[in-house]
Structure formats: structure tokens, C-alpha cells
C-alpha atoms as an extended CHARMM CRD file, in Angstrom:
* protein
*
       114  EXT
         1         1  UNK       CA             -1.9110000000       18.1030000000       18.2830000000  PROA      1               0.0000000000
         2         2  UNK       CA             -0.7520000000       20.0810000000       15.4260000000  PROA      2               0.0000000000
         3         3  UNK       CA             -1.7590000000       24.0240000000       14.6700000000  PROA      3               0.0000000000
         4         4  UNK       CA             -4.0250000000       22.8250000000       11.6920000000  PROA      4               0.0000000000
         5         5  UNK       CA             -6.3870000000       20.9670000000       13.9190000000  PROA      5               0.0000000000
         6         6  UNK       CA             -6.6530000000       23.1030000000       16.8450000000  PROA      6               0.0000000000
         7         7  UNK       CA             -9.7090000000       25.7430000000       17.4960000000  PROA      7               0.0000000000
         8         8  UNK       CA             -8.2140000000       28.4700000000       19.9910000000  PROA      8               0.0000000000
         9         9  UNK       CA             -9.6770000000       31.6550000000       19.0630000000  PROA      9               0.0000000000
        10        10  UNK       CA            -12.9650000000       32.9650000000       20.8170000000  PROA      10              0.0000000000
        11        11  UNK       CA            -14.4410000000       33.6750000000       17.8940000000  PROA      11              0.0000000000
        12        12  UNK       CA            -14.4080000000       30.2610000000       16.3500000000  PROA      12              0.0000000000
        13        13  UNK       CA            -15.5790000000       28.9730000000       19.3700000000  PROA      13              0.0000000000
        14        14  UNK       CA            -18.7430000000       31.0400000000       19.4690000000  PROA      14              0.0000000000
        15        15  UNK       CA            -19.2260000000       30.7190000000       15.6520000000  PROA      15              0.0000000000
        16        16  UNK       CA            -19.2340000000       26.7540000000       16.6730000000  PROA      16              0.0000000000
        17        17  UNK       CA            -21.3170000000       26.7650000000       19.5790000000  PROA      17              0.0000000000
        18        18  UNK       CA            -23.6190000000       29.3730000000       17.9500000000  PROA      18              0.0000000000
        19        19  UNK       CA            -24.5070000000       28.2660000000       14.8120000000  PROA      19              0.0000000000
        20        20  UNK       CA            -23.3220000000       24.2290000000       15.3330000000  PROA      20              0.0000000000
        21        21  UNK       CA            -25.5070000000       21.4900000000       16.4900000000  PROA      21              0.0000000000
        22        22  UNK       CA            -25.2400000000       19.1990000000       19.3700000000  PROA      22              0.0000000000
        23        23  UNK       CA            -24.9040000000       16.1970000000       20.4710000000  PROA      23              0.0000000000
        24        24  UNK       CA            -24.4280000000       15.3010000000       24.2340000000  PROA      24              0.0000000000
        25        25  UNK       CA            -24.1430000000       12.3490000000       27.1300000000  PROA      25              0.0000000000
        26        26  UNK       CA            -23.6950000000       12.4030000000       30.6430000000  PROA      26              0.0000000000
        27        27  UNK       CA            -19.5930000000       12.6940000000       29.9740000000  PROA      27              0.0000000000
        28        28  UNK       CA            -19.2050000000       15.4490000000       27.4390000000  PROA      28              0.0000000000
        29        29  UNK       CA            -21.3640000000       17.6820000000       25.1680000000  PROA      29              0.0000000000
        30        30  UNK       CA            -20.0870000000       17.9210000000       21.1350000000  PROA      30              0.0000000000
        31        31  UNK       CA            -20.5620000000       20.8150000000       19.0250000000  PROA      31              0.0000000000
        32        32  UNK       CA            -20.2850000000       20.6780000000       15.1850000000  PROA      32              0.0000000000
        33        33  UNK       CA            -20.6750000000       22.5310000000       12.3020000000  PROA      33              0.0000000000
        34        34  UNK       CA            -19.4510000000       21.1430000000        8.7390000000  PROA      34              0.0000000000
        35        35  UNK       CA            -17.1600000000       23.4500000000        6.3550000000  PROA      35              0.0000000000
        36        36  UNK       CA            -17.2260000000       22.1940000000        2.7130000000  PROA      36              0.0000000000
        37        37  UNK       CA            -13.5170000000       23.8740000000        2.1670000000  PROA      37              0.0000000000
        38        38  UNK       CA            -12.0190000000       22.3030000000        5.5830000000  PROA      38              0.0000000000
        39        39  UNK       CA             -9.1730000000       20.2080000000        4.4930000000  PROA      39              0.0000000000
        40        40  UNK       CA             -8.7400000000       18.8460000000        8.2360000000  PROA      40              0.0000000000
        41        41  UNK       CA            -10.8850000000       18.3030000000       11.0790000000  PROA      41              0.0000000000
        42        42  UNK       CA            -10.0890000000       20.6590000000       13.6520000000  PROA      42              0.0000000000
        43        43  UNK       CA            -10.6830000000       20.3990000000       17.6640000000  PROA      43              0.0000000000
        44        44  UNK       CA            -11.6410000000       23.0050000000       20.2510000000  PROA      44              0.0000000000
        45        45  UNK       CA            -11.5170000000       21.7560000000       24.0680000000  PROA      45              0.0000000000
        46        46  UNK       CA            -13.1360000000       23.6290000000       26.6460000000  PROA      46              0.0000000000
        47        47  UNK       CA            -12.8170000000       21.4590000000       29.9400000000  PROA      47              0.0000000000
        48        48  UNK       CA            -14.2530000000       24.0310000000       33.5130000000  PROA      48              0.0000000000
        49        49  UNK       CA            -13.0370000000       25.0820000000       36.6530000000  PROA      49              0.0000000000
        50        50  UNK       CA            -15.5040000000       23.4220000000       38.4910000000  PROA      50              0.0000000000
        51        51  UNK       CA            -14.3840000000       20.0800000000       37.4200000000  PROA      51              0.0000000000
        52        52  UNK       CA            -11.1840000000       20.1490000000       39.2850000000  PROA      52              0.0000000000
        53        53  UNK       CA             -8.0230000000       21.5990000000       40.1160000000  PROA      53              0.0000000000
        54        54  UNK       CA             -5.4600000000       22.6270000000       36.9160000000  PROA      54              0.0000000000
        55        55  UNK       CA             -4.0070000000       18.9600000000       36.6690000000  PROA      55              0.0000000000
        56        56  UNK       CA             -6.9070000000       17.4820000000       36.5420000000  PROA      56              0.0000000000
        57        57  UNK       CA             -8.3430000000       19.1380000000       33.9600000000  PROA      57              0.0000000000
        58        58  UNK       CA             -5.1000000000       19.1980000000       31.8350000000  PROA      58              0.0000000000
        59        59  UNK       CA             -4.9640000000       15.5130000000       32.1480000000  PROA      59              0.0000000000
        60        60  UNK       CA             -8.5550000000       15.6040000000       30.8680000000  PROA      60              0.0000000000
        61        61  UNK       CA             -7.2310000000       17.7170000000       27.7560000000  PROA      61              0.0000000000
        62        62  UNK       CA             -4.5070000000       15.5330000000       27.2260000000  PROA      62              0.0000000000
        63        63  UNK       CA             -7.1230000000       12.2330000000       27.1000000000  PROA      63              0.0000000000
        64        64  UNK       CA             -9.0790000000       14.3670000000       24.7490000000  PROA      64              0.0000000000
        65        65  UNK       CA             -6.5820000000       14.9230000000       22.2440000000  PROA      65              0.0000000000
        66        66  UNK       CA             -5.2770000000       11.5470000000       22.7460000000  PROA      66              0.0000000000
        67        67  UNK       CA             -8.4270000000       10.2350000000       21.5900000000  PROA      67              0.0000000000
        68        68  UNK       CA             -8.4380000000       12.5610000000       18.5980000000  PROA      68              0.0000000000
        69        69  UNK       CA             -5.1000000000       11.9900000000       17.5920000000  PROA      69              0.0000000000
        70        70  UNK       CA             -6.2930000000        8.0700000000       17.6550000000  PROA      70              0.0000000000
        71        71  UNK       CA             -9.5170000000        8.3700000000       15.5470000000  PROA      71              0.0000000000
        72        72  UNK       CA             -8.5540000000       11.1820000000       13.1590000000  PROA      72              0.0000000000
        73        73  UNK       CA             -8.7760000000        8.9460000000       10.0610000000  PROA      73              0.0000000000
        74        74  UNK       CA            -11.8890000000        7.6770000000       10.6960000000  PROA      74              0.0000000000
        75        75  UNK       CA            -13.7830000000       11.1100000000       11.6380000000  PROA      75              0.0000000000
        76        76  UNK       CA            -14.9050000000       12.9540000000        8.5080000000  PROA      76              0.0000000000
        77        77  UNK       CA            -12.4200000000       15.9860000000        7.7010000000  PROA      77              0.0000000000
        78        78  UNK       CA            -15.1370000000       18.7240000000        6.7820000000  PROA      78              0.0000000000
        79        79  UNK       CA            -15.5940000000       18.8520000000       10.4480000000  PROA      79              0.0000000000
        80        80  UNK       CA            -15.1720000000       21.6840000000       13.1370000000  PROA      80              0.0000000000
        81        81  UNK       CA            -15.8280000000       20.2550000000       16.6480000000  PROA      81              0.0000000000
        82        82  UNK       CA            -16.1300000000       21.7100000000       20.3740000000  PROA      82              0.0000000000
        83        83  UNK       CA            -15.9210000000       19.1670000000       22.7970000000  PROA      83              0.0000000000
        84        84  UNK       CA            -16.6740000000       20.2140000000       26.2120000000  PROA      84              0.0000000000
        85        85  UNK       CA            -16.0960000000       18.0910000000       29.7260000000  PROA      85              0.0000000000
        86        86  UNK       CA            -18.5840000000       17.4940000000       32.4280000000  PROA      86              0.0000000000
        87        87  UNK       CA            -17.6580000000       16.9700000000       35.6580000000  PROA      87              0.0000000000
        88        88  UNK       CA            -18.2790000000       13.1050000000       35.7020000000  PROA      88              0.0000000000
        89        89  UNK       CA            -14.6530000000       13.1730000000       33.8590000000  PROA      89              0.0000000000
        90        90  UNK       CA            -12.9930000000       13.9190000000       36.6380000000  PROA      90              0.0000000000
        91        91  UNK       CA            -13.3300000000       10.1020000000       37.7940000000  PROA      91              0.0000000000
        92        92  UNK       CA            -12.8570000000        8.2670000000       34.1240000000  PROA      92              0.0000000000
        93        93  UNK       CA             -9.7050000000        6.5030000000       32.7540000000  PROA      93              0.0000000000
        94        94  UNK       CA             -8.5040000000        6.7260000000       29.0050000000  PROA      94              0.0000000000
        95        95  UNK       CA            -10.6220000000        3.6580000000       28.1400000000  PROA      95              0.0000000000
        96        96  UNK       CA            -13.7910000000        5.4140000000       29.6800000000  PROA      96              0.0000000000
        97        97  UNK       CA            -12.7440000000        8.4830000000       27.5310000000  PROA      97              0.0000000000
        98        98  UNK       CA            -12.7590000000        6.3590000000       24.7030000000  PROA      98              0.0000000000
        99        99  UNK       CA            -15.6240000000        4.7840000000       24.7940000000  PROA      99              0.0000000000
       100       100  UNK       CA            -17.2280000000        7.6410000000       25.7490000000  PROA      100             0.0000000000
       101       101  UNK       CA            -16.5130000000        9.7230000000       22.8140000000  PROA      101             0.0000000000
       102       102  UNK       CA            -17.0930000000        6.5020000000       20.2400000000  PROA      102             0.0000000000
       103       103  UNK       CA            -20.6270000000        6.4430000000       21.3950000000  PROA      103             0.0000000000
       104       104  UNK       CA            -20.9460000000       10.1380000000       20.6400000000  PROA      104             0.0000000000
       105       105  UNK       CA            -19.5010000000       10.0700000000       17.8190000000  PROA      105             0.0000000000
       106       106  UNK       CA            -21.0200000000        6.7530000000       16.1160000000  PROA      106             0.0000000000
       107       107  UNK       CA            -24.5100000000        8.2480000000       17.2470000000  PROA      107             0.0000000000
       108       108  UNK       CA            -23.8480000000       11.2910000000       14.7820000000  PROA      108             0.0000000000
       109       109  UNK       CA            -22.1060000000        8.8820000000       12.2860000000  PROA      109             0.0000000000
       110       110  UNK       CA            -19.0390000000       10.8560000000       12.0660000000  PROA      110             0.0000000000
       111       111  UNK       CA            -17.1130000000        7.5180000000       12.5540000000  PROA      111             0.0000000000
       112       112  UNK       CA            -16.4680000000        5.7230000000        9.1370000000  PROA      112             0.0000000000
       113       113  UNK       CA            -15.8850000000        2.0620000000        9.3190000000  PROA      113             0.0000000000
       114       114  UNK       CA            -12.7950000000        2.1250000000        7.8340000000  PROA      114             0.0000000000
């Protein structure tokens, strides 16, 4: 994933999971806020120790931005989002991922049906 849709300072984070809202299932919790001057819909992944070991969670990164990378054209690009794993992750495939995140997504309407 490219600089321009990344989240990765601390401060962005909190300003996101401060003053966002939320949406969650049992699979991941979202956290958005909307920026009227955002040319591109940027991520931030936050994925815990106490799902797994290091490649585990990096794999769970990886399906994360895969997904993103995937659906970027239909999600809405005045959008800052904070997606954060739960543990049931740790035992879903890249289809689970995906389906996961559609519902999540669809229920907030973020995904246009383009």
C-alpha cells in the first residue's frame, strides 16, 4: 500500500479513534471519521499481541491491505479508517477476510455499487 493511504502516526490514530465513529462485528472493529479535503482514503491497521505470534498477525495485515487494495474504488475517498483485528482472525482465510469486511462496510454504506 502506497504512503498516501497509510495512517502510521499516533496521533492520527487517536484523532481517529477519538473523535471517529464505529462500527464493529465479531471479526474486526472500524473506526471512521470523514475529511472533506481528503483526496484518498487512507488506512490505519492495528492488529494485537494477544492474537498471535508476529507471523500471524503480519499475515493478518497483509489480508487487510489486500482487501483494501481490492475495494479502493468502491470505498468513498473522504474517508480515514482504523481497522482493528480481534482474535477470531487468527483462524480466517482471505475469503473470510473479505466477506468480513464487505459486511462492515456495506452496513455503513461506504461501498458504492459501482
Amino acid at each position: 500500500m502506497k504512503k498516501k493511504y497509510r495512517i502510521k502516526k499516533n496521533k492520527e490514530f487517536q484523532a481517529i479513534l477519538g473523535n471517529g465513529k464505529s462500527f464493529a462485528n465479531r471479526q474486526f472493529i472500524v473506526y471512521y471519521n470523514t475529511i472533506p479535503q481528503n483526496e484518498n482514503i487512507r488506512i490505519g491497521i492495528s492488529v494485537g499481541k494477544k492474537i498471535g505470534k508476529a507471523h500471524l498477525r503480519n499475515k493478518i495485515k497483509r489480508y487487510i491491505r489486500e482487501y483494501f487494495n481490492k475495494y479502493k474504488n468502491k470505498l468513498p475517498n473522504n474517508i480515514n479508517i482504523v481497522v482493528i483485528a480481534r482474535k477470531q482472525t487468527a483462524e480466517m482465510g482471505l475469503p473470510e477476510f473479505e466477506a468480513s469486511l464487505n459486511h462492515i462496510f456495506s452496513k455503513l454504506g461506504f461501498l458504492n455499487k459501482k
